[in-house]
Backbone bond lengths (Angstrom), bond angles and torsions (degrees), N, CA, C in turn:
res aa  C-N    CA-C-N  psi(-1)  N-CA   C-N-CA  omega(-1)  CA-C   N-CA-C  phi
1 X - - - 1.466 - - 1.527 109.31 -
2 X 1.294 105.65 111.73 1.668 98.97 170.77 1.645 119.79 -88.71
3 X 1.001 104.46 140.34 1.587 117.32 179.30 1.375 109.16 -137.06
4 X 1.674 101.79 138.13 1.555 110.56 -173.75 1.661 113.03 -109.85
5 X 1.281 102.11 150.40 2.086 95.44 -177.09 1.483 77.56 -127.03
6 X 1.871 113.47 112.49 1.293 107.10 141.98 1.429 109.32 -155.82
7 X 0.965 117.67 -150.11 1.738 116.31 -151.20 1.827 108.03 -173.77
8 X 1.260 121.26 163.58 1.306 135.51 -161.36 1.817 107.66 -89.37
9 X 1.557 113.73 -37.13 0.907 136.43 -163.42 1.478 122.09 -124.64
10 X 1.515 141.83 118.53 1.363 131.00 175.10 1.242 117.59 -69.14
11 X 1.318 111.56 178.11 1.493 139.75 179.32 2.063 94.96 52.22
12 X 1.573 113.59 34.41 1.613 100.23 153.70 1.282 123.50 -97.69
13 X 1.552 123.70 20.94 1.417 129.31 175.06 1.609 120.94 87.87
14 X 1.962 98.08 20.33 1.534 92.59 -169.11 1.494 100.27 -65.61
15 X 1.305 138.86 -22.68 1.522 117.02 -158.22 1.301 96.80 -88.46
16 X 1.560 121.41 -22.31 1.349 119.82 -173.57 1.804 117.34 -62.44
17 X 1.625 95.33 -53.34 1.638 104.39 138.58 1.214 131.46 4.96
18 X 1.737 100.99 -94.30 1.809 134.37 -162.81 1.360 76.93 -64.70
19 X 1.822 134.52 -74.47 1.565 97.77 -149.11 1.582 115.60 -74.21
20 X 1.302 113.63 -13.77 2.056 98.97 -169.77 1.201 83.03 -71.17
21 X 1.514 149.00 -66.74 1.164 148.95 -155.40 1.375 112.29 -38.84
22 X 1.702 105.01 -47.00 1.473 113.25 174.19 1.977 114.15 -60.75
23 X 0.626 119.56 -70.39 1.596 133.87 150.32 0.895 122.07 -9.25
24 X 1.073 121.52 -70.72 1.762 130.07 150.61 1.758 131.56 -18.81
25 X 1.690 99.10 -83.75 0.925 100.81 127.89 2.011 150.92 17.05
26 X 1.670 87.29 -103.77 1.189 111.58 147.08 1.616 120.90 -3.92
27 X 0.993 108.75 -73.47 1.717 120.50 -171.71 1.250 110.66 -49.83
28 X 1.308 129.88 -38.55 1.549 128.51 -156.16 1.455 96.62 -137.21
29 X 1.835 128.72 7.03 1.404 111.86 175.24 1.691 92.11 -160.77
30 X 1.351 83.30 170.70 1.580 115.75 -167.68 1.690 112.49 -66.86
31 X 1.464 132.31 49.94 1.641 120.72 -147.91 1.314 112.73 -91.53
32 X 1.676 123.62 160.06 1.151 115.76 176.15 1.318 91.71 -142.66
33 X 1.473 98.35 123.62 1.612 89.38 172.40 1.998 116.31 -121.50
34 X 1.094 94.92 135.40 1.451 123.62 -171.94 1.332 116.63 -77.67
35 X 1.803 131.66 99.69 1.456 126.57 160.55 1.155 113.10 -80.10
36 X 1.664 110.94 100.89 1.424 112.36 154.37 1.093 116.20 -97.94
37 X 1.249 123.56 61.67 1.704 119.67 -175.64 1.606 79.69 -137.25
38 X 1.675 111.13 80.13 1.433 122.97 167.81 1.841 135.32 -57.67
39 X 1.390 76.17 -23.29 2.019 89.80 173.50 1.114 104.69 -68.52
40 X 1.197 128.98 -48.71 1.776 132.83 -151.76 1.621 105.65 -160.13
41 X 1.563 110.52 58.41 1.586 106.83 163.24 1.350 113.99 -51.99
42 X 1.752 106.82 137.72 1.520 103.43 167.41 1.614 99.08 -148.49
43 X 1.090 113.66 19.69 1.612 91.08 177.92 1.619 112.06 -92.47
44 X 1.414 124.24 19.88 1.105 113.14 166.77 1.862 102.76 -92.49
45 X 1.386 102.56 -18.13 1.381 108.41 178.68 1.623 106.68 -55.65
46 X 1.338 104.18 -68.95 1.461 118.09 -178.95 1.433 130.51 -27.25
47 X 2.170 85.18 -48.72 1.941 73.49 173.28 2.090 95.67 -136.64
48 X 1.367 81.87 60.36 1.650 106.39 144.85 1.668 103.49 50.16
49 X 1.413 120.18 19.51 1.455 121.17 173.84 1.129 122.72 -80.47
50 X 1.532 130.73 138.47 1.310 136.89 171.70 1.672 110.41 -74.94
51 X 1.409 107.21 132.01 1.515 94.25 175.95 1.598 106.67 -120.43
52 X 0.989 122.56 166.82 1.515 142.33 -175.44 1.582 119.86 -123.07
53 X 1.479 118.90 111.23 0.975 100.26 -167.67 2.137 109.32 -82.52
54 X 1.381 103.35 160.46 1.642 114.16 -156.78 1.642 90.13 -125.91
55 X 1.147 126.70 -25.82 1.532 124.96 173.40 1.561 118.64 170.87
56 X 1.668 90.98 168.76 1.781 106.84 -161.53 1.947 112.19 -107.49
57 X 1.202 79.96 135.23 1.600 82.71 -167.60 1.555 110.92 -67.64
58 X 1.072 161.78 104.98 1.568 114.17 164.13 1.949 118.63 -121.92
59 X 1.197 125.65 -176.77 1.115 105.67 172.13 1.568 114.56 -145.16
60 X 1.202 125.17 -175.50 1.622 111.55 -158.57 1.256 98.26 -91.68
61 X 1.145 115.84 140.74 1.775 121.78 155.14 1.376 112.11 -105.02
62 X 1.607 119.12 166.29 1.329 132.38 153.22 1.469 120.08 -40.48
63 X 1.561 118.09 165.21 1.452 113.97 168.84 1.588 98.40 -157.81
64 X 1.079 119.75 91.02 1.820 108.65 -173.16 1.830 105.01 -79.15
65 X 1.613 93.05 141.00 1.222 105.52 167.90 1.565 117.97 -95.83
66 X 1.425 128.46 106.70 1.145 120.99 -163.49 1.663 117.93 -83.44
67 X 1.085 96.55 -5.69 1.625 89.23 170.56 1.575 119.71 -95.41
68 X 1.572 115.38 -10.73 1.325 105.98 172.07 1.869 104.71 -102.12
69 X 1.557 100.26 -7.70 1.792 80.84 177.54 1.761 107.86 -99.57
70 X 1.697 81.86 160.16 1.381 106.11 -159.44 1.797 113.23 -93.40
71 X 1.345 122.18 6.36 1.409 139.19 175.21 1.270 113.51 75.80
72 X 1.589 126.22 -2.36 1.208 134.29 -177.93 1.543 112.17 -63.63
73 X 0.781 145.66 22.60 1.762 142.89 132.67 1.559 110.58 93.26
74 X 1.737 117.05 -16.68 1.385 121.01 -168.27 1.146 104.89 -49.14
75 X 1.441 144.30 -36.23 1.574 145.35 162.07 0.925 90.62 -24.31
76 X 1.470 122.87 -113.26 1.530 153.77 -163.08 1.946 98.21 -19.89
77 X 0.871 108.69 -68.42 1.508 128.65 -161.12 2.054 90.15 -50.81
78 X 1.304 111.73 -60.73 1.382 103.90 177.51 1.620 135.63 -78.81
79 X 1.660 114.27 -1.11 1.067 139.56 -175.96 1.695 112.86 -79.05
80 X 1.649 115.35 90.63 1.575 123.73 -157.77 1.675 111.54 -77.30
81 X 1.598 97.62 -18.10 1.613 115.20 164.29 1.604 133.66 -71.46
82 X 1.512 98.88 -10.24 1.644 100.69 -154.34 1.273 128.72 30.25
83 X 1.507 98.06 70.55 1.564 110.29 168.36 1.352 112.94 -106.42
84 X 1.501 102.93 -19.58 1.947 97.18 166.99 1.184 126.51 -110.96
85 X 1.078 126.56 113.43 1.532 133.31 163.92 1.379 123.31 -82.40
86 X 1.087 111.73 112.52 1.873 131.87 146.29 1.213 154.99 -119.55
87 X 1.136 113.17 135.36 1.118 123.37 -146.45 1.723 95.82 -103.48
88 X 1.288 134.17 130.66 1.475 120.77 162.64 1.358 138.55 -30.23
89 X 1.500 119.24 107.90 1.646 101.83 -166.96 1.266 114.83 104.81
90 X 1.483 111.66 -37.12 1.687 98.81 170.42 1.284 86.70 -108.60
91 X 1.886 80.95 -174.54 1.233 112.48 166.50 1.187 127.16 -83.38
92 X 1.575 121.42 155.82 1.644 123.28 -179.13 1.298 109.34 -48.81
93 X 1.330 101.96 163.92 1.892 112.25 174.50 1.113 79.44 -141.18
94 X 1.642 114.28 130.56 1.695 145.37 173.68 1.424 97.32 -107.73
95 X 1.982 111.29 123.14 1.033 123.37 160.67 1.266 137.92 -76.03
96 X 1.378 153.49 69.22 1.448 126.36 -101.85 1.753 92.38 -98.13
97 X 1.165 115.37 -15.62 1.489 107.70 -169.27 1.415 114.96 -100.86
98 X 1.305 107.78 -1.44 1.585 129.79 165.72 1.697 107.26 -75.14
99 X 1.524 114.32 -33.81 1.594 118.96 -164.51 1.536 115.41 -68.90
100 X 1.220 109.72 123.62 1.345 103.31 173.50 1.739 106.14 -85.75
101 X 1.198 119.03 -7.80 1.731 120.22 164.73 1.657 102.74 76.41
102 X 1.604 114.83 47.60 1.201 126.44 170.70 1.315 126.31 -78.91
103 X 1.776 107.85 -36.64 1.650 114.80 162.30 1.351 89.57 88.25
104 X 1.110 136.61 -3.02 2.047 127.85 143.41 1.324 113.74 -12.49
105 X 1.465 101.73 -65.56 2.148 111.48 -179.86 1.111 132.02 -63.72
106 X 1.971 104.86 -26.73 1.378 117.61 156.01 1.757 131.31 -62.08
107 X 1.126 92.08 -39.59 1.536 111.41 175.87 1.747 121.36 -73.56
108 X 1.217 94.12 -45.30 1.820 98.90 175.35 1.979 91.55 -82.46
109 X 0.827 129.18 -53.87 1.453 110.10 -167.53 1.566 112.55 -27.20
110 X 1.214 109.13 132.60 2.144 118.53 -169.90 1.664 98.01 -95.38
111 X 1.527 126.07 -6.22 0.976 120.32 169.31 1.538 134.87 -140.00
112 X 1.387 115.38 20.59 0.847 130.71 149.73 1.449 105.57 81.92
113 X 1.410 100.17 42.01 1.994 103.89 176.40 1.518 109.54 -114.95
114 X 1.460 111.53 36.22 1.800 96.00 -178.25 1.900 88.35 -141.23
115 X 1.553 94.61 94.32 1.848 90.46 175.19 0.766 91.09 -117.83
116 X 1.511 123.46 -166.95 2.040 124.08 -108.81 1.796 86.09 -138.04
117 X 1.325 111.35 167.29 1.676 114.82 175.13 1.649 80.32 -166.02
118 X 1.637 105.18 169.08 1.978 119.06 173.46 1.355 70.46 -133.86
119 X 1.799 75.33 153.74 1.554 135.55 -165.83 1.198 101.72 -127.50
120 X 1.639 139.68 131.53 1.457 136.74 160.10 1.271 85.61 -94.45
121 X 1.628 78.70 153.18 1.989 108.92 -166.45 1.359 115.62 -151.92
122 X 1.183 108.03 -7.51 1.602 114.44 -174.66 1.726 111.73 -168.53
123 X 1.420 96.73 -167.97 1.551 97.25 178.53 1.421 100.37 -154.36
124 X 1.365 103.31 176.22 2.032 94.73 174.47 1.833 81.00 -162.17
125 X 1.788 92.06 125.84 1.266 118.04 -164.14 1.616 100.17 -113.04
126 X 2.044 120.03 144.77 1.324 102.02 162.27 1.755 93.10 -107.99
127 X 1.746 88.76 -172.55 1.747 84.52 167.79 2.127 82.28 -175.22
128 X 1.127 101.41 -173.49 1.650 116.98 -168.39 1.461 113.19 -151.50
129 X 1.556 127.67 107.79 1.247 98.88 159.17 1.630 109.80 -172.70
130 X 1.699 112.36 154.90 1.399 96.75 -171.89 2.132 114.25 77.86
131 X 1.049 90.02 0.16 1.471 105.51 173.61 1.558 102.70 95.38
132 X 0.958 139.20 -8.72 1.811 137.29 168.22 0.839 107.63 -105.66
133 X 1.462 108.89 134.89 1.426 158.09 143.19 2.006 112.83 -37.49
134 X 1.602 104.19 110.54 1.551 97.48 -158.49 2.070 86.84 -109.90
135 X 0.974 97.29 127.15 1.861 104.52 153.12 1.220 104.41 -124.11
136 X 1.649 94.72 127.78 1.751 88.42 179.54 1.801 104.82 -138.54
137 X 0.911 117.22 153.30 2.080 116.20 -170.52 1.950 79.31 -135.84
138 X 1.663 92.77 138.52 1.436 127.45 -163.10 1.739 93.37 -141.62
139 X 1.385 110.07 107.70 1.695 113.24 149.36 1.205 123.28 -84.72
140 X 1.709 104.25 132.19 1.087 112.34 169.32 1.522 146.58 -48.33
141 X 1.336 121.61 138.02 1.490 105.59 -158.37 1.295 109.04 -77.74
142 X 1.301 129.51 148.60 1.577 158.61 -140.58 1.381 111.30 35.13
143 X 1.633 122.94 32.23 1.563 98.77 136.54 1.224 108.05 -124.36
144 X 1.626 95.22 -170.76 1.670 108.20 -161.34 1.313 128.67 -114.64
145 X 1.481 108.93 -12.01 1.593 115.13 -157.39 1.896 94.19 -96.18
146 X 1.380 122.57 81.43 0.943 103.34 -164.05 1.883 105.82 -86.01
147 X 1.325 120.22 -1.92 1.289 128.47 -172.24 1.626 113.38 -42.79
148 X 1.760 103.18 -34.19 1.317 127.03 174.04 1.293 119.83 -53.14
149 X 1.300 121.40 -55.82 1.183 137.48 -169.70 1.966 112.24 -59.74
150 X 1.608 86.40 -42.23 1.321 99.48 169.25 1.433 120.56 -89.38
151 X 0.732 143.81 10.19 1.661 164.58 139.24 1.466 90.93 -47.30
152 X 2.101 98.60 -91.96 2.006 93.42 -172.60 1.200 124.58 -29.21
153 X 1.768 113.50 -48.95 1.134 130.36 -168.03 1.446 124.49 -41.45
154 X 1.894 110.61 -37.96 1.098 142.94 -151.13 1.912 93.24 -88.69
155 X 1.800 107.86 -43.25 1.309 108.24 -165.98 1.375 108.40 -56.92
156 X 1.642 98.91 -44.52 1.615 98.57 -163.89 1.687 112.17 -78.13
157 X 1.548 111.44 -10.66 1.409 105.09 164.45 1.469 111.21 -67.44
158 X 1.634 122.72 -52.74 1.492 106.82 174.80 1.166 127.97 -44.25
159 X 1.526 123.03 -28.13 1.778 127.92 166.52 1.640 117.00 -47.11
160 X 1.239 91.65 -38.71 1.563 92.64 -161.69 1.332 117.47 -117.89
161 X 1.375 116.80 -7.08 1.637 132.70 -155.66 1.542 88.18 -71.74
162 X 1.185 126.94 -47.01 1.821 116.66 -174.54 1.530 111.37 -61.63
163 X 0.806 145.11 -19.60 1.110 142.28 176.86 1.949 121.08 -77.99
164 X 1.264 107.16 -15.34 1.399 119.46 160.06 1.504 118.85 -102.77
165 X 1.665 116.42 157.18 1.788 143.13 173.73 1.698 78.02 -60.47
166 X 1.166 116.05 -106.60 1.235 121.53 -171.68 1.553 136.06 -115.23
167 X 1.102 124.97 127.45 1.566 135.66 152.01 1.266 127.72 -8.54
168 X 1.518 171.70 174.89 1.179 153.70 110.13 1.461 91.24 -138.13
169 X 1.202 97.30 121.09 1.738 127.25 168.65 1.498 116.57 -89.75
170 X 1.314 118.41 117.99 1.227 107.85 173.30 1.478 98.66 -120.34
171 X 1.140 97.74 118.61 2.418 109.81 175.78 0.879 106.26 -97.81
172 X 1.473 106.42 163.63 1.500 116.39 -171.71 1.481 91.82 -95.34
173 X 1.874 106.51 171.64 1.142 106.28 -136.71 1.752 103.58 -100.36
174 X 1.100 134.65 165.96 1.717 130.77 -168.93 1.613 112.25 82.86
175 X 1.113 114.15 -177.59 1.519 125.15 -179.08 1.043 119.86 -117.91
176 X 1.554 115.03 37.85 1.779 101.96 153.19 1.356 132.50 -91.58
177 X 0.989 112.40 -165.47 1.480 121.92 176.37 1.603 125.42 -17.73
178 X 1.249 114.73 -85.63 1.577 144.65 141.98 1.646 93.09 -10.73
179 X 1.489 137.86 -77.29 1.408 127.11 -175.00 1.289 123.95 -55.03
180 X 1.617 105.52 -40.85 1.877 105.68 -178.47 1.474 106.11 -73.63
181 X 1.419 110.45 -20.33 1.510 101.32 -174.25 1.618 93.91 -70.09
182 X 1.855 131.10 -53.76 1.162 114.91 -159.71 1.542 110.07 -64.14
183 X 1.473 123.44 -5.51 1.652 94.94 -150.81 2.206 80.43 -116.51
184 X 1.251 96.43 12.35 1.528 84.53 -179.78 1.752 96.27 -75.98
185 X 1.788 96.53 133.59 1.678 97.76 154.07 1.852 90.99 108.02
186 X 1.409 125.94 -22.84 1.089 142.51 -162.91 2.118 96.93 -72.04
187 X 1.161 107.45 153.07 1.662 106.18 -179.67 1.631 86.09 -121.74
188 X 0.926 148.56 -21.03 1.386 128.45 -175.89 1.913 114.30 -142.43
189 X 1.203 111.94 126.82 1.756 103.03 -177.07 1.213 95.98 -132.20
190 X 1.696 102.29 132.80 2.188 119.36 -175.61 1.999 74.72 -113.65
191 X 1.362 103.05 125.42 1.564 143.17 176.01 1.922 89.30 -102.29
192 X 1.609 87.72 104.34 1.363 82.23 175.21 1.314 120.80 -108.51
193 X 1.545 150.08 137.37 1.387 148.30 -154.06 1.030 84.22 -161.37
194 X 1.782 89.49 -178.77 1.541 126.83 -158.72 1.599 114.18 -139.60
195 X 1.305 126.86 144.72 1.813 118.40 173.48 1.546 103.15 -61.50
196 X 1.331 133.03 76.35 1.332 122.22 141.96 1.244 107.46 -137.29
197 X 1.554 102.98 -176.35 1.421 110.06 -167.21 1.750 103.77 -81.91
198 X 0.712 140.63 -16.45 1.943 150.35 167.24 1.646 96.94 -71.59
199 X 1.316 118.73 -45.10 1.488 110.16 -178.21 1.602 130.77 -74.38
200 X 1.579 93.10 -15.54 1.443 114.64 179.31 1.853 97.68 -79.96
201 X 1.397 89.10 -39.99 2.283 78.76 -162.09 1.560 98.18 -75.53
202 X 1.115 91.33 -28.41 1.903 100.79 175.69 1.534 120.79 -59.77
203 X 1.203 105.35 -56.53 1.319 87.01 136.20 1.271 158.94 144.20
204 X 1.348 102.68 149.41 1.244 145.50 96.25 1.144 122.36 20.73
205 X 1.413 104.85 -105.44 1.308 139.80 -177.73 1.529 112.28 -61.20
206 X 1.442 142.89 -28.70 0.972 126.76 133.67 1.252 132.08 -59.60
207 X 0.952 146.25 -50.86 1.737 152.42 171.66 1.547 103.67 -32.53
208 X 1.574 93.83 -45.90 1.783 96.36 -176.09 1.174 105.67 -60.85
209 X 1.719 131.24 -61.63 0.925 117.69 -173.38 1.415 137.58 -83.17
210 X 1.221 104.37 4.93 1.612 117.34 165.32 1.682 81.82 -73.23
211 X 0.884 152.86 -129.97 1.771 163.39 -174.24 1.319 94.72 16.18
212 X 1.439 128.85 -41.22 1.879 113.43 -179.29 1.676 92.33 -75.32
213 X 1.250 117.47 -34.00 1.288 110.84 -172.94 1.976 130.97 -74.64
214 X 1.593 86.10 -11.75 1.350 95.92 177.42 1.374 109.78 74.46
215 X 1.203 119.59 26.38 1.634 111.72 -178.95 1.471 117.04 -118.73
216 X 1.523 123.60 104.67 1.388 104.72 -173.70 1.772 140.85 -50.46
217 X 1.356 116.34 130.48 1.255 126.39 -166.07 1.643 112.43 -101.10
218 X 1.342 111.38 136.14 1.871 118.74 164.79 1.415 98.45 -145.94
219 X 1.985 83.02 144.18 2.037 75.75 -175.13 1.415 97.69 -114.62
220 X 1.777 95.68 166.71 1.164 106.74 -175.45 1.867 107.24 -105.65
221 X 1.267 118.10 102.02 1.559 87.31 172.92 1.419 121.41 -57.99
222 X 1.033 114.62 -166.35 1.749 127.85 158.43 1.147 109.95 178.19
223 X 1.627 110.81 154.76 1.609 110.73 -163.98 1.324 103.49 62.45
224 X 1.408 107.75 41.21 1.665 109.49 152.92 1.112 113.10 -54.42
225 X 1.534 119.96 149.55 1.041 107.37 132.52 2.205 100.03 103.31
226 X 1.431 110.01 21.73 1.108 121.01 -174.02 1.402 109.45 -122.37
227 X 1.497 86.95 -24.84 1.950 97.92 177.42 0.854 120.90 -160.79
228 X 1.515 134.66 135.29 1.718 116.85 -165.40 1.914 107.71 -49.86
229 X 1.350 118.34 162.50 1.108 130.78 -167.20 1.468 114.97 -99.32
230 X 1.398 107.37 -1.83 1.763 101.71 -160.77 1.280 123.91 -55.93
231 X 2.021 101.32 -34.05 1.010 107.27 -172.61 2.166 99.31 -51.49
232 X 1.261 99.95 -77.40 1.483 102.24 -167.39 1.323 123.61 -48.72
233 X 1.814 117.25 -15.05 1.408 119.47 168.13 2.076 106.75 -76.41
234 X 1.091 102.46 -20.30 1.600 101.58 169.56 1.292 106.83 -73.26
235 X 1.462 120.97 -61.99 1.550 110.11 -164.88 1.210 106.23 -63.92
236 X 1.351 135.92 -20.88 1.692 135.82 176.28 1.627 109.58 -55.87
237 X 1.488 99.43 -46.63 1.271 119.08 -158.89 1.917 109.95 -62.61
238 X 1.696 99.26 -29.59 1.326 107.02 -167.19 1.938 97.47 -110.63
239 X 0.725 88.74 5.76 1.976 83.45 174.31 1.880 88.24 -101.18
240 X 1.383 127.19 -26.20 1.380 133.98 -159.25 1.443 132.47 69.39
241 X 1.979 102.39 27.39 1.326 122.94 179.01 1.610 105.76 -99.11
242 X 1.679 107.09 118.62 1.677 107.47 -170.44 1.541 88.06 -86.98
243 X 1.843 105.15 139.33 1.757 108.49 164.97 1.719 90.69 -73.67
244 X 1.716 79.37 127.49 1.843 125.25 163.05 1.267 98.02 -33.32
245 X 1.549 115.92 -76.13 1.492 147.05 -126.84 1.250 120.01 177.64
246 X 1.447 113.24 138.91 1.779 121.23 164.96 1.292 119.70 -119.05
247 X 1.154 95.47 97.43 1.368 87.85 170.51 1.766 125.38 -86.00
248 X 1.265 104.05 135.08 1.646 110.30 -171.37 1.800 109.31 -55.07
249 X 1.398 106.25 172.24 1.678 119.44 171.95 1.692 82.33 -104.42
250 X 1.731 93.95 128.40 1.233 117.32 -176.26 1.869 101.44 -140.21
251 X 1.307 96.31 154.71 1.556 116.88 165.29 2.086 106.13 -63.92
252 X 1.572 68.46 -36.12 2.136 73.98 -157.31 1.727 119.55 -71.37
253 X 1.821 95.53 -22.63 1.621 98.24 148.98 1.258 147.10 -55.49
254 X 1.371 102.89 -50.96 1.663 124.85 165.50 1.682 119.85 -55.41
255 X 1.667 93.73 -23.41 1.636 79.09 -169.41 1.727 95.22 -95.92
256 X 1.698 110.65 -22.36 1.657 107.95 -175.84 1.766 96.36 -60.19
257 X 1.254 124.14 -52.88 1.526 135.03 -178.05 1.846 106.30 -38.05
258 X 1.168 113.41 -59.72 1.290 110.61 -168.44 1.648 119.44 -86.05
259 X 1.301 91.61 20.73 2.100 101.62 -170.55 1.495 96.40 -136.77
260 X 1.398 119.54 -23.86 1.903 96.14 144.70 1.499 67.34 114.73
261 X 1.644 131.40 43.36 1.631 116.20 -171.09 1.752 107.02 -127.81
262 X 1.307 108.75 132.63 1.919 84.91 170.91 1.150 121.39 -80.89
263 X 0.924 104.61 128.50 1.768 118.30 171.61 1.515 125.97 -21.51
264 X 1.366 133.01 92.50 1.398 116.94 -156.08 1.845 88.31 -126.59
265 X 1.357 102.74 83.47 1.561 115.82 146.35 1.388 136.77 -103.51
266 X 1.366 136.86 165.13 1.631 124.52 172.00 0.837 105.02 -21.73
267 X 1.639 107.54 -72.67 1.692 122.60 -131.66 1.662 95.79 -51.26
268 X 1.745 119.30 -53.27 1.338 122.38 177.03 1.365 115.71 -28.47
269 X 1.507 120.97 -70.36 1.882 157.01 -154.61 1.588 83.97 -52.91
270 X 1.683 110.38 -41.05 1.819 115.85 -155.27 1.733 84.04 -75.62
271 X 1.352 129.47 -68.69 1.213 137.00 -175.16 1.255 121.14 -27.14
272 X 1.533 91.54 -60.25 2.063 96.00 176.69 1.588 110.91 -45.21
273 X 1.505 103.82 -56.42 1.307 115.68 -166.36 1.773 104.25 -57.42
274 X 1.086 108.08 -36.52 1.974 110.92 -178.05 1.692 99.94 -65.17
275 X 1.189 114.78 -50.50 1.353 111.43 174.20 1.448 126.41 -56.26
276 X 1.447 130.92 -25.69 1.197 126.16 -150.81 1.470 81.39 -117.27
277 X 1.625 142.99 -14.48 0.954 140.54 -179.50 1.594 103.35 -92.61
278 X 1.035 119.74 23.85 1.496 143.87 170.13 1.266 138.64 -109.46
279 X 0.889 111.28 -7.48 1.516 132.17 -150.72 2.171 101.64 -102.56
């Protein structure tokens, strides 16, 4: 069973979440939990696992041949990324870390001067520990298209995903690209937020798009307990996602977080148990 922990907004404790949840878990099933939060993996941080990297992402870029192209700009003109710039008279300039490696410039070129080369861009690491099973995909620093990374990421979970009770996805945080890719295929997503006013518009905007996505949603607050909740028990109420669980703002989080520990409160123990009473 795959299940996703993500949220509209960062720093609301989704990875803190994904691993106690994973952990939890853990005790009575087979778990693997998945960092797709490719900008800034940290849940091997969290619960202190060594990872190993198992393979390299890469993806195709452009390569112009300047003696068969003709300076006519059709690159540039069909390129939805602005990765090519031209200028009249010259030749294109290919941005390579701008490219999402769609092959648009290859295809419109009228003469056949823009063939293909790979680029490494990422990595996809395993590791073990505490009783879970870690897959984790890491983009490389200064590029951008991290949707990729989570793509590979995704293959090598289909390799192995049968062999575990359950999945736990942790995505990076908002609704682009990179997120719909992790939570596609997923049967259950905990939208995790916070009582403020950023956590309320936040979301929002996830809930919504879990609902274009067809994937059922329950949220998790956290950092109960800083401000009344109504706001976020309303927006739950009208997307028709019941909050899971609250877990309180505690001392005893902060200190499991900074000692490499998963978080082992109720609110978690209540979660596992909602999940496995799901199944």
């Amino acid at each position: 069973m795959r299940i996703a922990v993500t949220g509209g907004k960062g720093g609301t404790g989704k990875s803190t979440v994904a691993t106690a949840l994973a952990f939890e878990l853990a005790k009575r099933h087979k778990v693997l939990l998945v960092d797709a939060d490719v900008d800034c993996p940290d849940d091997h941080l969290i619960l202190a696992i060594k990872r190993s990297k198992v393979d390299t992402v890469t993806k195709t870029i452009p390569v112009l041949d300047k003696n068969l192209c003709t300076r006519c700009g059709r690159c540039a003109e069909v390129c939805k990324m602005s990765a090519v710039i031209h200028r009249r008279g010259d030749h294109p300039v290919f941005i390579e870390e701008q490219c999402s490696g769609c092959g648009a410039c290859m295809l419109a070129c009228p003469v056949g001067a823009i063939g293909k080369a790979s680029k490494e861009i990422g990595f996809i690491f395993e590791g073990e520990g505490r009783g879970v099973r870690l897959l984790s995909g890491e983009l490389k620093v200064s590029e951008v298209v991290s949707e990729f990374v989570v793509n590979a990421l995704k293959r090598h979970l289909k390799k192995i995903e049968s062999g575990f009770d359950y999945v736990v996805i942790d995505t990076a945080a908002g609704t682009h690209c990179d997120v719909i890719s992790a939570l596609e295929g997923v049967k259950l997503a905990f939208a995790v937020t916070e009582p403020t006013p950023l956590g309320e518009h936040d979301l929002s905007l996830i809930l919504e798009l879990l609902g274009k996505l067809d994937v059922p949603a329950k949220v998790v607050l956290n950092r109960a307990g800083i401000a009344p909740p109504y706001g976020i028990k309303r927006i739950a109420e009208r997307f028709g996602a019941e909050v899971a669980v609250e877990i309180p703002y505690s001392e005893e989080v902060f200190k499991a977080y900074s000692l490499g520990e998963p978080v082992k409160v109720p609110a978690i123990i209540s979660l596992a148990e909602r999940v496995e009473g799901m199944k």
